[in-house]
N, C-alpha and C positions, 0 to 999 in steps of 0.2 A: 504493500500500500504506500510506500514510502513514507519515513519521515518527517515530509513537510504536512501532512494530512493530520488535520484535528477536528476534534466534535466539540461543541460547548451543547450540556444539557441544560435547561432551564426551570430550577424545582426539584430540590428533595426525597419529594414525598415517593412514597414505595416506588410506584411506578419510574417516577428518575432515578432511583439508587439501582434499583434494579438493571434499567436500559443502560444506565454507565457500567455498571462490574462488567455484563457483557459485552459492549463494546470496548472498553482497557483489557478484560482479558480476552480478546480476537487481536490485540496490538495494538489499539489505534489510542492515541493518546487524548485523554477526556476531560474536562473543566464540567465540573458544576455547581452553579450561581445558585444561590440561597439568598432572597430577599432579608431570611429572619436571623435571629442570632446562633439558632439550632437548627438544623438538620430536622426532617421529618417531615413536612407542610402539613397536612391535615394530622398527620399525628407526633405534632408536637408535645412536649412533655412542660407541664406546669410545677413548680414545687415550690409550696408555701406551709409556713407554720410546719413544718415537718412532715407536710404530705405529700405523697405524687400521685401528680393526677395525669393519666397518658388523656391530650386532649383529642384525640381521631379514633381512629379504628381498634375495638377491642375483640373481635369476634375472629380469631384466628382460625382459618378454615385451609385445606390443601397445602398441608405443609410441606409436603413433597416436593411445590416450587420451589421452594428456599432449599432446599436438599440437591434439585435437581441445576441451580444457582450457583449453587454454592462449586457441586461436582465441574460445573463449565468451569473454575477458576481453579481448579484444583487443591477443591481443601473440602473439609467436612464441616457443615455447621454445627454440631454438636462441639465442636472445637470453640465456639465462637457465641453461641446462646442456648440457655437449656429450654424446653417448649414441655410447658407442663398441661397433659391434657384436664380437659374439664367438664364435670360429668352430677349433673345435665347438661346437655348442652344450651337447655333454658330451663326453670321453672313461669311454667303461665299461670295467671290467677286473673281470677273474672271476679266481679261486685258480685255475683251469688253466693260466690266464697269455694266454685268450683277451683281445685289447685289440678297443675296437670306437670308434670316431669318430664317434659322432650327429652328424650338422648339418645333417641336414633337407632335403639336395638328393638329387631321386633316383637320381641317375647312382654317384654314391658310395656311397649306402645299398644300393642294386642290390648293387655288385660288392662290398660288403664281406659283403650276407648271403649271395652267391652262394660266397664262400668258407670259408662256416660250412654253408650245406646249400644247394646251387640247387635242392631243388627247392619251394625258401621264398619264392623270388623272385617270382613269378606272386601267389602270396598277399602276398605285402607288395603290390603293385601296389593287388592289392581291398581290403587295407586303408587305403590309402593315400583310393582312392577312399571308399570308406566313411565313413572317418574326414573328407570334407570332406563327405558329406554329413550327417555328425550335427554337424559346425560346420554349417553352415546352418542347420539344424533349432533347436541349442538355444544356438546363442552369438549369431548375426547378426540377430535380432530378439527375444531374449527373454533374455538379460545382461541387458538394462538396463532392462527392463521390469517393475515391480512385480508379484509376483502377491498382488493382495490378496486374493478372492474364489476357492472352488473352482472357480469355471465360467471361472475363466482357466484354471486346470489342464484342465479337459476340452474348452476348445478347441484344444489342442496334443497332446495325447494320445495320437490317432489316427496322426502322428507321429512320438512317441513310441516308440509300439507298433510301430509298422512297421519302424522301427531296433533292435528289440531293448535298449531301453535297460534293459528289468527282468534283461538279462543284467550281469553285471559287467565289470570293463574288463578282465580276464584273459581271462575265459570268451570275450568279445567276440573280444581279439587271438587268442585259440587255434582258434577257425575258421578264420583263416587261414594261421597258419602254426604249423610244430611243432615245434621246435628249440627246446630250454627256453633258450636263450640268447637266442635271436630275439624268444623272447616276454617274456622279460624285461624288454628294450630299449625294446619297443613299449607296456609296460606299466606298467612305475616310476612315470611322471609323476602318478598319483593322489596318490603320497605327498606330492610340491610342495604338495601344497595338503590335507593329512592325512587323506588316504584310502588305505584297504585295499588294495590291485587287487584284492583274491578279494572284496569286497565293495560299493567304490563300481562308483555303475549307469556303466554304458557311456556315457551324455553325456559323461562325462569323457575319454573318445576324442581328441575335438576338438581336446586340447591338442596331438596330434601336428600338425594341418591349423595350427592358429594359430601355433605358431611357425616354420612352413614357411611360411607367410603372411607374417608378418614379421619374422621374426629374432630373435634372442637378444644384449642389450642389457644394456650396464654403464657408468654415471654416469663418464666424469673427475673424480677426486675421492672415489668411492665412494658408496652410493646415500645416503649423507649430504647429498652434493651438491645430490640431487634432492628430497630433504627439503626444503632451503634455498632452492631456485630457488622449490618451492611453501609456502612461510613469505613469501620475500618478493614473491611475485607478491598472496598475500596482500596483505599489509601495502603493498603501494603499493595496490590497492583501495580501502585507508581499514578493512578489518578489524582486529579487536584479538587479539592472542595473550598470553594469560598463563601466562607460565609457573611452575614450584612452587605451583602454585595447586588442588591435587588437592579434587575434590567430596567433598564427603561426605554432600548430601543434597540430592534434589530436593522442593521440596514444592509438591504443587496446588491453588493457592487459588480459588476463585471470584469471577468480577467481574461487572459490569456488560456491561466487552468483549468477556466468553468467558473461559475457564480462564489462569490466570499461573502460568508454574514459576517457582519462587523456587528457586533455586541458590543453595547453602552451599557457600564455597571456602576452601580455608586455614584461618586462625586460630579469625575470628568475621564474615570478611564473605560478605556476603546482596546479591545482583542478583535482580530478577523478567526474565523473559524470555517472550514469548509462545509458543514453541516451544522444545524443549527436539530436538537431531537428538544419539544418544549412541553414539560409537565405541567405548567402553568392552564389555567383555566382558556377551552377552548376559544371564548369570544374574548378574551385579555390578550392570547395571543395573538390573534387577529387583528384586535381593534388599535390593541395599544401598541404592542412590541414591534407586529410589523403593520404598524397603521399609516407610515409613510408609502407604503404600495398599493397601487392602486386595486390589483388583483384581492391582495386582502382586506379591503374595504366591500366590495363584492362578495365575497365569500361570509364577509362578518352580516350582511345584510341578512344572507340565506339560512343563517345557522340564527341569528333570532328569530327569525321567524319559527323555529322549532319549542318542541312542547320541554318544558324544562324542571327539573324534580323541583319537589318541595325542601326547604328549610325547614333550620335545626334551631331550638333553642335545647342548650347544653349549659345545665348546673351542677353544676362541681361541689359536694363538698364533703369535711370531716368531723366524727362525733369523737366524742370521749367516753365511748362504750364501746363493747362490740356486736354487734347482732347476726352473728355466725350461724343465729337458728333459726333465724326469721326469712332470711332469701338466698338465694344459691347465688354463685357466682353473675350470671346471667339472667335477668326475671322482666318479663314484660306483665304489664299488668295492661288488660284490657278495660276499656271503660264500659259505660252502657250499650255504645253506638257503637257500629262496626262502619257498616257502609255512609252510613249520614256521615260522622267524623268526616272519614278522608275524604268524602266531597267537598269538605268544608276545607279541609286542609290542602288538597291540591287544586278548589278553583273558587274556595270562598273568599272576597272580599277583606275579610276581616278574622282577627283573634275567636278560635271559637271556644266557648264557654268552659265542655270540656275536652277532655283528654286523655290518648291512651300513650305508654313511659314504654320507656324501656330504660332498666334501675341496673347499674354494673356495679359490680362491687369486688375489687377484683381482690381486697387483702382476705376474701375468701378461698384464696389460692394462693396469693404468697401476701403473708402480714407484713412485709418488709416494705409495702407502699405507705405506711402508717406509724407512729409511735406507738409504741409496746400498749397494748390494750386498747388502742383505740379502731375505728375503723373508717376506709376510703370510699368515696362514692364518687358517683356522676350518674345522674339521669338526666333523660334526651328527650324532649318531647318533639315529635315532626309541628311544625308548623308551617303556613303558607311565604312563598317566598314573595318578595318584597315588589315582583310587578304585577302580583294579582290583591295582596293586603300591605299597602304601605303604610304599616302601622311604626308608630314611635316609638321606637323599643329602648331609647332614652331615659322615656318615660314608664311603656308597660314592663320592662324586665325586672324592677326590683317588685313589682305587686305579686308577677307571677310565679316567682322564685317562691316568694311567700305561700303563696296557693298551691305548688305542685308541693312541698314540704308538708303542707296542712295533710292532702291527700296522700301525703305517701305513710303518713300515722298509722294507717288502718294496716302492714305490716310491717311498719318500722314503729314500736310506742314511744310516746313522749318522743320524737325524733327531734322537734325545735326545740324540747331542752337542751339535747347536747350534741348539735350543732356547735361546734367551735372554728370552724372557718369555711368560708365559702367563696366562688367564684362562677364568672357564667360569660359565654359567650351565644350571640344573639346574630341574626341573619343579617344585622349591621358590620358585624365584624367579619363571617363570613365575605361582605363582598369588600369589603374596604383594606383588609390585614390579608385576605386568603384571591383576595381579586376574584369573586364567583359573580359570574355574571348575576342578576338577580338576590345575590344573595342564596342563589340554589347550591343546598350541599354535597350532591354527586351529578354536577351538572347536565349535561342531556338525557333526558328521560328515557328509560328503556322499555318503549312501545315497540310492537313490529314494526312499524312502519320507522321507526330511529332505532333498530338494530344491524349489526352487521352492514351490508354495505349501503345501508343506508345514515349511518353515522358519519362522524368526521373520519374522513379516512387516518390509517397509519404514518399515509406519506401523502405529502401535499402534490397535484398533478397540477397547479399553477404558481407553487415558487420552487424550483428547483433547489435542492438541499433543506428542506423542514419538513421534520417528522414531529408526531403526534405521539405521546405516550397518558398514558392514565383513566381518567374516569369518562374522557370526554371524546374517546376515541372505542375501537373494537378493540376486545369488547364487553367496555363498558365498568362499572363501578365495582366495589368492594375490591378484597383483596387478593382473590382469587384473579380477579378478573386487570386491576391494574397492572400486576407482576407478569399476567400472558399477555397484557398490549407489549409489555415490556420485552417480551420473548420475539413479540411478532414486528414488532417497530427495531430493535437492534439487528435483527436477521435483514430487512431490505436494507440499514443501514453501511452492513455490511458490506452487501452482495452487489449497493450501488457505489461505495469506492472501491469496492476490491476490482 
C-alpha cells in the first residue's frame, strides 16, 4: 500500500475503535480524532462521588466480534478484558406485578410463559424456530456485508420475502403467540437498538436467536473497560489516538494520487489523509464536516428527509445501600401502555405522561462500579427526539428525574432517601456534545425501507475516499451491529487502497 497512505477515522465510539484496529493491523497507518476528553462516544464513562457510571451501551451481546477483533490483530482478548456473563439476560416487571426472567434458555422460558398462558408455549417454540431462521437469513452472512449496489438488495430478497420481514417485529411475534405480556417480552428488543416494535421490519427478530446464541455480557470494570482494552490494542498497533481534538472540517483536495481529505482539528491544525472512515453522526458528517461540498449538501438533504429513532433521557445515579435483591443486573419495567407509549414516543409532539425504563445496575455484577456497600444505576427512558417534541429539557429534566425516581420506588424502596448523587443526560446533549442529528440516539431508524441498502451506505459513491462506520450506516445500531459496519467498512477500505 505504500507508506505515504493514511486513514484519519472520525469518533471513538465502538464502531471507530473497531474500523481503526483493522485497518492499523492490514498496515495502513491510522489517526483517530476524538472530539471529547475520552475515548468511547456514546459510551463514555462518567465518574463522580466515587461512582462509574458507563454512559452508552451496557447490553453486551456477540462477543465473539471482539474475539474475532481481537484474533485479526493477533492477540487474545481475554488478555486485554474479562466479559462477565449475565444471567438474566433481563428481568421484566409489568404494574400487575407480573415478574418475568428472560435468559434465553428454553427450559425456563417454556415454564415461565406456561404460567402466564400455556397455550403460548407451542408458539414461543415456532418463534423461537423462526427467529433463528431470520438470524441466518439476515445477520450470518449479511451484518457485515456492505450493500453498496440495489442488486445486493435483490439478491437477498426473495428471503426476505419468505420471512415476512415487511411485517414488523410485533406483528411478526403476534402470530405466535397472544398474551400481550408474552408479546411484549418477545418484542422490546427493537428499542436496544431505537426501533419501534409496531414499526421496525421483523429482521430484527434475530436478536432473540443471537443472544441465545451467545449470551449477555458485561466488561469487569464496566464497558469503559472495553473501551480501553480497544484504545490500547490500538495503540500497541503503532495507531494514533487524539484526543480533545474534535473536527471541524473535512476538505477534498485534488492530487496527482487521487482525492486528499485535509482534516481540520482543534484550534488551527490541518493533517491530509487519503481516506477519510467517519463514526460521527450521519447528517454531522455530511452537513458539517464535509459541508463545504456540494455533493454532500445533496446527500444531507436526502438523509433528513428519513424517519429517525427516538431519544434518550439517561439518569445516572448512586445510593448508599444496596438493593442486590430487588433487580437483576438488567430490568425493564413496562408501564401500562404498550403500543399508545411508543406512539407517543416516536411521533408525539410532546413529553408523554408516562413511561416504560429500562433500570441497569450493573454493581450487580461487579460492585467495583460503587463504594463498598453502596450501589450504581442509570435508567433510560426513550423519549421523543427533539424534531417531533421540542420540549425544554432545561427546564423539564430536573422535574423528571424526580418523577422516574418516585416510580422507580415500587422496586427500589425509599430509593430518594438514598440517593447520594446523581447525573443525566437529555436529547439536548445528545445533539449538541454527541452531534445526533435530532437529538436521535441511534440515528436512522431501522424500518425496511432504511435497512441495508437502503441506509447510508459503507462507502460514499459521491466523494471519493469517505466511509461510513456505526449506527448510521449497515447495518445499523447497537453493538453487534456497529462492530460489523466496522468489519464491512474496513474490508472496502482496504481492498480500495490496496
Amino acid at each position: 500500500m505504500g507508506t505515504a497512505t493514511r486513514v484519519a477515522v472520525v469518533g471513538s465510539g465502538f464502531g471507530g475503535l473497531a474500523a481503526a484496529i483493522r485497518l492499523q493491523a492490514a498496515g495502513i497507518p491510522t489517526t483517530v480524532f476524538e472530539a471529547r476528553d475520552k475515548p468511547g462516544g456514546r459510551a463514555y464513562v462518567y465518574e463522580q462521588d466515587g461512582f462509574t457510571f458507563d454512559g452508552g451501551p451496557t447490553v453486551i451481546t456477540a462477543p465473539n466480534l471482539f474475539d474475532e477483533l481481537f484474533e485479526e490483530a493477533g492477540r487474545d482478548v481475554s488478555d486485554y478484558v474479562e466479559m462477565l456473563p449475565v444471567t438474566p439476560f433481563y428481568r421484566l416487571l409489568w404494574e400487575d406485578g407480573l415478574s418475568f426472567d428472560y435468559d434465553g434458555q428454553i427450559d425456563s422460558m417454556v415454564a415461565q410463559i406456561e404460567q402466564i398462558n400455556p397455550a403460548d408455549v407451542e408458539g414461543y417454540k415456532s418463534f423461537v424456530s423462526y427467529a433463528r431462521k431470520v438470524f441466518d437469513a439476515g445477520y450470518t452472512e449479511l451484518a457485515h456485508t456492505p450493500f453498496l449496489r440495489f442488486s445486493d438488495m435483490v439478491r437477498v430478497a426473495p428471503e426476505l420475502v419468505r420471512l415476512r420481514a415487511d411485517r414488523s417485529v410485533y406483528r411478526a411475534v403476534a402470530r405466535f403467540v397472544e398474551d400481550e405480556h408474552v408479546r411484549e417480552a418477545l418484542s422490546f428488543h427493537s428499542l436496544l437498538v431505537g426501533g419501534n416494535p409496531f414499526d421496525t421490519s421483523a429482521i430484527y427478530t434475530l436478536i432473540h436467536h443471537l443472544e441465545r446464541e451467545w449470551g449477555v455480557f458485561f466488561p469487569r470494570g464496566g464497558t469503559g473497560a472495553l473501551v480501553r482494552a480497544l484504545v490500547r490494542l490500538f495503540e500497541e498497533l503503532g495507531g494514533e489516538l487524539k484526543l480533545s481534538a474534535p473536527v471541524k472540517a473535512i476538505d477534498v483536495l485534488d492530487s496527482r494520487g487521487g482525492p486528499k481529505h485535509r482534516v481540520s482539528y482543534g484550534d488551527e491544525s490541518e493533517e491530509d489523509f487519503d481516506a477519510v472512515v467517519s463514526n460521527a453522526d450521519v447528517m454531522h458528517t455530511y452537513r458539517s464536516l464535509y459541508g463545504s461540498h456540494a455533493k454532500a449538501e445533496r446527500k444531507a438533504r436526502r438523509f433528513e428527509r428519513m424517519s429517525w429513532s427516538m431519544s434518550l433521557f439517561v439518569l445516572y445515579f448512586g445510593t448508599d445501600r444496596r438493593y442486590d435483591r430487588d433487580v437483576a443486573h438488567h430490568t425493564i419495567l413496562f408501564g401500562q401502555r404498550y403500543r399508545g407509549l411508543l406512539d407517543e414516543i416516536f411521533r408525539g409532539s410532546a413529553l408523554p405522561d408516562d413511561f416504560s425504563l429500562y433500570l441497569h445496575a450493573p454493581t450487580m455484577t461487579d460492585p467495583s462500579l460503587a463504594p463498598e456497600g453502596c450501589e450504581a444505576f442509570y435508567v433510560l427512558a426513550p423519549v421523543p427526539h427533539l424534531g417531533n417534541a421540542p420540549i425544554d429539557w432545561n427546564e423539564a429534566a430536573g422535574p423528571y428525574a424526580e418523577k422516574i425516581l418516585t416510580y422507580l420506588e415500587r422496586v427500589l424502596p425509599d430509593l430518594r432517601q438514598h440517593v447520594i448523587t446523581r447525573r443525566w443526560i437529555t436529547p439536548l446533549d445528545f445533539r449538541d456534545t454527541l452531534g445526533a442529528h435530532l437529538g436521535s440516539a441511534f440515528s436512522v431508524a431501522p424500518t425496511l425501507t432504511q435497512s441495508a441498502w437502503f441506509r447510508p451506505h459503507n462507502r460514499d459513491s459521491s466523494i471519493p475516499g469517505l466511509y461510513l462506520v456505526g449506527a448510521g450506516t449497515h447495518p445499523g445500531a447497537g453493538v453487534p451491529g456497529v462492530v460489523n459496519s466496522a468489519k464491512a467498512t474496513a474490508k472496502l477500505v482496504i481492498e480500495d487502497l490496496g
